[in-house]
PyMOL CGO cylinders between C-alpha atoms (Angstrom):
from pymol import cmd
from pymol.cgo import CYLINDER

trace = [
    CYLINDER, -41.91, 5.93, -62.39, -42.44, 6.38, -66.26, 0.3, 1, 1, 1, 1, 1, 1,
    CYLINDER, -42.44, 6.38, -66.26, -45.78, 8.42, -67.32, 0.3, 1, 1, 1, 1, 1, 1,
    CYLINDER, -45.78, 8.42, -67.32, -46.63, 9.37, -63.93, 0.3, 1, 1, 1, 1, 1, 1,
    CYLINDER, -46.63, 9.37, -63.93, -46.76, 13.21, -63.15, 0.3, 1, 1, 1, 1, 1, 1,
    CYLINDER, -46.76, 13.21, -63.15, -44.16, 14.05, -60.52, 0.3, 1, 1, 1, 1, 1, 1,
    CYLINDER, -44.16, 14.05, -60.52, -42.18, 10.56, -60.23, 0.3, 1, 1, 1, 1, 1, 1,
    CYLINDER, -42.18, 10.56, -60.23, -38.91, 10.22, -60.16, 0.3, 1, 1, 1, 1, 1, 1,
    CYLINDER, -38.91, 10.22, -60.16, -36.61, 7.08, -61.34, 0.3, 1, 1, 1, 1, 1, 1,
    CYLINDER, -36.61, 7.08, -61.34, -36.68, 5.66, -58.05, 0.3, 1, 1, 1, 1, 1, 1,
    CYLINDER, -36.68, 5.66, -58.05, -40.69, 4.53, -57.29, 0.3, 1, 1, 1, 1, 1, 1,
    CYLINDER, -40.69, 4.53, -57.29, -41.53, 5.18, -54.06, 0.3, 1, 1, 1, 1, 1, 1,
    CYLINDER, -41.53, 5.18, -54.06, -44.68, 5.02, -51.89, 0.3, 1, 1, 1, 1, 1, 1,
    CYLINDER, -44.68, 5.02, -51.89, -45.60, 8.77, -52.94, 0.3, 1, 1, 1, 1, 1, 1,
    CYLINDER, -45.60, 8.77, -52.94, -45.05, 8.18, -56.12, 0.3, 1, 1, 1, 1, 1, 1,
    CYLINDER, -45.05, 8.18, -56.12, -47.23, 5.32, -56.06, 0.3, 1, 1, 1, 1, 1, 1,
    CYLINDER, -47.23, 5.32, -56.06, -49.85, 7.20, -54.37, 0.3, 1, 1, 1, 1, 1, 1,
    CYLINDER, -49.85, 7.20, -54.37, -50.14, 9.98, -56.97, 0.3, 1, 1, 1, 1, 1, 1,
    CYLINDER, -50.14, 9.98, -56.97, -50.49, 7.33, -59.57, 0.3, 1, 1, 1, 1, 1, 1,
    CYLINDER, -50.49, 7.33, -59.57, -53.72, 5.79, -57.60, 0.3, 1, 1, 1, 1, 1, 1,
    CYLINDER, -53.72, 5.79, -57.60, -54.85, 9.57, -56.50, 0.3, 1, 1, 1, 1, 1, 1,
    CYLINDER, -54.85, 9.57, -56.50, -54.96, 10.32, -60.49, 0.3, 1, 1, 1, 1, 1, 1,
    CYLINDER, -54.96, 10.32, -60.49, -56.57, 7.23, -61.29, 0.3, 1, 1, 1, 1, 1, 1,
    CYLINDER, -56.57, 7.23, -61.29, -59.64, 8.13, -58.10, 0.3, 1, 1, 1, 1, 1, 1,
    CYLINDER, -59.64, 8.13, -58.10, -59.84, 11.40, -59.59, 0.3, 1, 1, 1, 1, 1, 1,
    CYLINDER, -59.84, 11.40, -59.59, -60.26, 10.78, -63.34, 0.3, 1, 1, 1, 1, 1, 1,
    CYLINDER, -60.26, 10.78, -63.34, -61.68, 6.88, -63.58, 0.3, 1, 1, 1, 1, 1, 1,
    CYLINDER, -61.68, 6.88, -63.58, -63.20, 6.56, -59.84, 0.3, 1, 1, 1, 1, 1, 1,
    CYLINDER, -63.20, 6.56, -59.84, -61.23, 3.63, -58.95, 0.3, 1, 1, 1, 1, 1, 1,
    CYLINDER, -61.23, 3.63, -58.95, -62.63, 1.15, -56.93, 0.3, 1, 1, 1, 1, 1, 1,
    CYLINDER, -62.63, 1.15, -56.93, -61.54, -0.68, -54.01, 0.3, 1, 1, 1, 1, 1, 1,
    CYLINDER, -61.54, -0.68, -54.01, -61.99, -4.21, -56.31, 0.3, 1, 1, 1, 1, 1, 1,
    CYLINDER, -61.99, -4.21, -56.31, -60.23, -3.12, -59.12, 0.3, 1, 1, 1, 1, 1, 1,
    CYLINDER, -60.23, -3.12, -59.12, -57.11, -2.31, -56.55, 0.3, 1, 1, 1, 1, 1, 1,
    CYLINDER, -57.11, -2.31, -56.55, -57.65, -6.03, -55.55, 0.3, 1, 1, 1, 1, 1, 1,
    CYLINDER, -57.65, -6.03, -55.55, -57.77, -7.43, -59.03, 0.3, 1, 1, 1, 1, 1, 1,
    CYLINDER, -57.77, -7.43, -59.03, -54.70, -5.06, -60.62, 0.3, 1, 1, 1, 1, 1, 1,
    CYLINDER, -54.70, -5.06, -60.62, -52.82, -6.50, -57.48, 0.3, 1, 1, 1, 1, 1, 1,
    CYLINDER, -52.82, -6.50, -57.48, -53.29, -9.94, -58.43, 0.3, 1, 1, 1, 1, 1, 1,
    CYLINDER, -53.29, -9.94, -58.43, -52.32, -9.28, -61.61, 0.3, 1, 1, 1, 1, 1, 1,
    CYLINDER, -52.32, -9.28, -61.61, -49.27, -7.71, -60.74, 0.3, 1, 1, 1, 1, 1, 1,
    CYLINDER, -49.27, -7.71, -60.74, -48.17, -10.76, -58.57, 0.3, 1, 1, 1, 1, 1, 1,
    CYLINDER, -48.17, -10.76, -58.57, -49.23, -13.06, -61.43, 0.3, 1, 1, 1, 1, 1, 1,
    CYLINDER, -49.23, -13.06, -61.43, -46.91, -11.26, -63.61, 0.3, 1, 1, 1, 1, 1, 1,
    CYLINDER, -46.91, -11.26, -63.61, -43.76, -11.40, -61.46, 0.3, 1, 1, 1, 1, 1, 1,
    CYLINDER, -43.76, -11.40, -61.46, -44.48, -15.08, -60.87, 0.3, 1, 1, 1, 1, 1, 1,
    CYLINDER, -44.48, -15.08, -60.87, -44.55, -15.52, -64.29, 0.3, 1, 1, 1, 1, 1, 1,
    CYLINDER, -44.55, -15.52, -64.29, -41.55, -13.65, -65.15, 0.3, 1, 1, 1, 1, 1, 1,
    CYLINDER, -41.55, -13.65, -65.15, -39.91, -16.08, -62.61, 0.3, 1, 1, 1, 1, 1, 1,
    CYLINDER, -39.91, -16.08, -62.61, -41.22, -19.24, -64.24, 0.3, 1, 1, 1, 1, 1, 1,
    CYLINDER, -41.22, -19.24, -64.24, -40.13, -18.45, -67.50, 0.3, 1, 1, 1, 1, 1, 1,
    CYLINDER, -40.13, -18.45, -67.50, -36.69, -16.67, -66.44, 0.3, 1, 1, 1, 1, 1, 1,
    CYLINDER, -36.69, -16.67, -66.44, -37.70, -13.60, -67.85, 0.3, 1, 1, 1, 1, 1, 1,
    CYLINDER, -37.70, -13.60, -67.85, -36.61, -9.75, -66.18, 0.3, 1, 1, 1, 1, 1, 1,
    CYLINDER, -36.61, -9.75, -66.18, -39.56, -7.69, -67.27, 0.3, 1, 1, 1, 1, 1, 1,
    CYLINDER, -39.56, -7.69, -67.27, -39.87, -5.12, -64.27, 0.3, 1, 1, 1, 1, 1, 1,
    CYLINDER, -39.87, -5.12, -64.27, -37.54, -2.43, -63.84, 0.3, 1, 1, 1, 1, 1, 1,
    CYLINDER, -37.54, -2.43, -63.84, -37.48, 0.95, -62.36, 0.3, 1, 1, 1, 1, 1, 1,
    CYLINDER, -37.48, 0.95, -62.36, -37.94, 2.20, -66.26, 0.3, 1, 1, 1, 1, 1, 1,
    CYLINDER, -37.94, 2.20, -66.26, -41.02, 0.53, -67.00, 0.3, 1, 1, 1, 1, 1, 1,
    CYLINDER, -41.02, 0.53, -67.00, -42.95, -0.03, -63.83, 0.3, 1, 1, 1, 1, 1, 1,
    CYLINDER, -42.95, -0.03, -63.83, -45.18, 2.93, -64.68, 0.3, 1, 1, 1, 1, 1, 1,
    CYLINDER, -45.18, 2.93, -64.68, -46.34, 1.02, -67.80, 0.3, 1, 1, 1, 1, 1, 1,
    CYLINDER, -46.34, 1.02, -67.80, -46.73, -2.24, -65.59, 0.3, 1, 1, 1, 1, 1, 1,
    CYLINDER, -46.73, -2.24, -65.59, -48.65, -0.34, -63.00, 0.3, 1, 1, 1, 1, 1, 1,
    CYLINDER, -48.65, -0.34, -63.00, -50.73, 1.68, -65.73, 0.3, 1, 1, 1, 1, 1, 1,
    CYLINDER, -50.73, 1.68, -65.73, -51.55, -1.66, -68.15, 0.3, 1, 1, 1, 1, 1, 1,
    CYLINDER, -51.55, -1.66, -68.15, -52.53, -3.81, -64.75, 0.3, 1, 1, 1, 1, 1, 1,
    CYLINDER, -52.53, -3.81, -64.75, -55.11, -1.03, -63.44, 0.3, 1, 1, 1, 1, 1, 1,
    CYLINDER, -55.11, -1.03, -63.44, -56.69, -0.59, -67.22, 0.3, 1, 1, 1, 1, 1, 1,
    CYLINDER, -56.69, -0.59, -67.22, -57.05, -4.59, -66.83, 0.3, 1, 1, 1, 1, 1, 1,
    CYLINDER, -57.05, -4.59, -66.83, -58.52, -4.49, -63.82, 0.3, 1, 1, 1, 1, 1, 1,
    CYLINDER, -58.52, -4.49, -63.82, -60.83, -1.75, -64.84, 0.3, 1, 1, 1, 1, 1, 1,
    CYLINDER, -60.83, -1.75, -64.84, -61.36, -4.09, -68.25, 0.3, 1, 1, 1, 1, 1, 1,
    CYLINDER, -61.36, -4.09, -68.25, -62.13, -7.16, -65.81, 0.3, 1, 1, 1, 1, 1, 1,
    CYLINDER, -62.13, -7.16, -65.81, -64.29, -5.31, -63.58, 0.3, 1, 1, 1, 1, 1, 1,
    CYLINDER, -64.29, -5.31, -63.58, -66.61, -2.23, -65.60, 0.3, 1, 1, 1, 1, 1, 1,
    CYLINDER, -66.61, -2.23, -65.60, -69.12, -2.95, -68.20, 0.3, 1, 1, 1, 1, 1, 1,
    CYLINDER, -69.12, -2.95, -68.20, -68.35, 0.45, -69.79, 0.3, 1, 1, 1, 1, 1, 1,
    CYLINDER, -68.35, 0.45, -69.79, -64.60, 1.21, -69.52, 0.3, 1, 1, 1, 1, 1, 1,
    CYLINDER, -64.60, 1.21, -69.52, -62.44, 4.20, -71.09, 0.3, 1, 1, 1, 1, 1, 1,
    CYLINDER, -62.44, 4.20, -71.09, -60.74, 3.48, -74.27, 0.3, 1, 1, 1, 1, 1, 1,
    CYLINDER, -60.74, 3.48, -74.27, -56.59, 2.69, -73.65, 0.3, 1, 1, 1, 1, 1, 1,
    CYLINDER, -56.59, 2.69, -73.65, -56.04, 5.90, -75.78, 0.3, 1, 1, 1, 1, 1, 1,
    CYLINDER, -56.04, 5.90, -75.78, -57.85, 7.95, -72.61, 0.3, 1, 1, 1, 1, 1, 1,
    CYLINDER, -57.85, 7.95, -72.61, -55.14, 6.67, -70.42, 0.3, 1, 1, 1, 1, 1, 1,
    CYLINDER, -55.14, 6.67, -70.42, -52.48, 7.00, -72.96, 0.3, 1, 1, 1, 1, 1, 1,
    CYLINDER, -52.48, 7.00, -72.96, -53.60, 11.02, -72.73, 0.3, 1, 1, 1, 1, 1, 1,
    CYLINDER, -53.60, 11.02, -72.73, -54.10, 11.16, -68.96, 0.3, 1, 1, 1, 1, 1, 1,
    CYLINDER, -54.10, 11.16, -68.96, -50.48, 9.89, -68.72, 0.3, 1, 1, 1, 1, 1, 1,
    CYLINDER, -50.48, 9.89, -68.72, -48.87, 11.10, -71.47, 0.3, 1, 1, 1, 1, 1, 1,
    CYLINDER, -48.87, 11.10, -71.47, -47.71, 8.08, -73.07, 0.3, 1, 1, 1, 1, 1, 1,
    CYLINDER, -47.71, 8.08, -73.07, -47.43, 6.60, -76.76, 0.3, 1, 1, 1, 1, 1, 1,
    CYLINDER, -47.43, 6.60, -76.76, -50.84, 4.94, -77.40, 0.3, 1, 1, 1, 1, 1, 1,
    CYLINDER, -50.84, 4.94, -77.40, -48.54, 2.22, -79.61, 0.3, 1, 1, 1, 1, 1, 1,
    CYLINDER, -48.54, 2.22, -79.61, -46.19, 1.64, -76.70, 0.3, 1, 1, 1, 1, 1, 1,
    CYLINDER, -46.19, 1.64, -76.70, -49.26, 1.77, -74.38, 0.3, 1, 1, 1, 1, 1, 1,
    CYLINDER, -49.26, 1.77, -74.38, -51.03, -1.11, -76.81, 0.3, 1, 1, 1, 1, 1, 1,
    CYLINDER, -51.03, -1.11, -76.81, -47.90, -2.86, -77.47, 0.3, 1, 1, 1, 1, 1, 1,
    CYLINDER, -47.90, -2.86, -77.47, -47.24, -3.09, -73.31, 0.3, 1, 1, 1, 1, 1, 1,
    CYLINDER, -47.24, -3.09, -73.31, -50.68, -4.44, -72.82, 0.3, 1, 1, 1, 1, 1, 1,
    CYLINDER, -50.68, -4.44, -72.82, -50.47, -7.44, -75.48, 0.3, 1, 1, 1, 1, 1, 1,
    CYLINDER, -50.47, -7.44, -75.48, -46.90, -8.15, -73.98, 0.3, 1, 1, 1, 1, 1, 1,
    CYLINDER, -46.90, -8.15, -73.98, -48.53, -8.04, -70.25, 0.3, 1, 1, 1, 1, 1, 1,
    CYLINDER, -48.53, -8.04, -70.25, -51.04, -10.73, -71.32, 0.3, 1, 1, 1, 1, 1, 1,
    CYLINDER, -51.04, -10.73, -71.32, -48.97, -12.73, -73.12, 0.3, 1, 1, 1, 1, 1, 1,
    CYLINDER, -48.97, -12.73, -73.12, -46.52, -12.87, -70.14, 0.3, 1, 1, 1, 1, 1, 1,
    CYLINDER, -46.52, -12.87, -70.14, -48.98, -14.16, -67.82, 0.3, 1, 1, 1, 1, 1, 1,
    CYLINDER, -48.98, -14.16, -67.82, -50.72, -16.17, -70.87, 0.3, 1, 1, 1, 1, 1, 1,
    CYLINDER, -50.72, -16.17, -70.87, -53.82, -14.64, -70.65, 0.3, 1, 1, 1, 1, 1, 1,
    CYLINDER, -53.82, -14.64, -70.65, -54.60, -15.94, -67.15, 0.3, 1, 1, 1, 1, 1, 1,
    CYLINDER, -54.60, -15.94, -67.15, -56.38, -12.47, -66.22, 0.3, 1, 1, 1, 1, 1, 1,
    CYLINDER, -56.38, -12.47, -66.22, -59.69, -14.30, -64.14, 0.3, 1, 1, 1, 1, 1, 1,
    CYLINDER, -59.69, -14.30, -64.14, -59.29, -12.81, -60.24, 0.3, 1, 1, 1, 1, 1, 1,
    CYLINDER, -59.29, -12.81, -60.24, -61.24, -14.94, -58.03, 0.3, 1, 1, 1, 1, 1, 1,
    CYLINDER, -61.24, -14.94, -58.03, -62.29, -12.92, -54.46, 0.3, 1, 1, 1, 1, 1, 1,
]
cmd.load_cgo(trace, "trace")
């Protein structure tokens, strides 16, 4: 997984993990924002499908991952850290971290409202 400390090409539940353990750590995740960056993630594949478009791969699901948590957190917080924190705490292009976000939304046309 792509701008994750210790992940490998192939994502895999540990991989995962250390992605959400960073996230605890450094931004206190919450339980909702899980939820909500969840939703979005289905939301995006469904999209994909609708429009006949192959967006995820093994190359760019840490992006995916990354931009549908900083949503979530967007969605959820009042006060939220700016995209170039994450871009840091991953060690990712801010551009290609700003880019992937606009591309995320216009995939799943804005539709970002979770209802619980």
């Amino acid at each position: 997984m792509l701008a994750v400390p210790g992940a490998i090409d192939i994502v895999s539940i540990e991989s995962i993990a250390l992605f959400l353990d960073i996230l605890h750590q450094k931004v206190d995740l919450l339980v909702e924002e899980v939820i909500i960056a969840t939703v979005l993630l289905q939301r995006l594949f469904q999209k994909q499908d609708q429009k006949g478009m192959h967006i995820l791969s093994a190359k760019n699901i840490g992006m995916l991952l990354i931009v549908s948590f900083i949503l979530a957190m967007k969605i959820s917080r009042d006060i939220v850290h700016k995209n170039s924190y994450f871009a840091n705490l991953f060690n990712i292009s801010i551009v290609d971290l700003n880019i992937s976000e606009c591309g995320y939304l216009r995939l799943i046309d804005h539709q970002i409202w979770v209802e619980f």
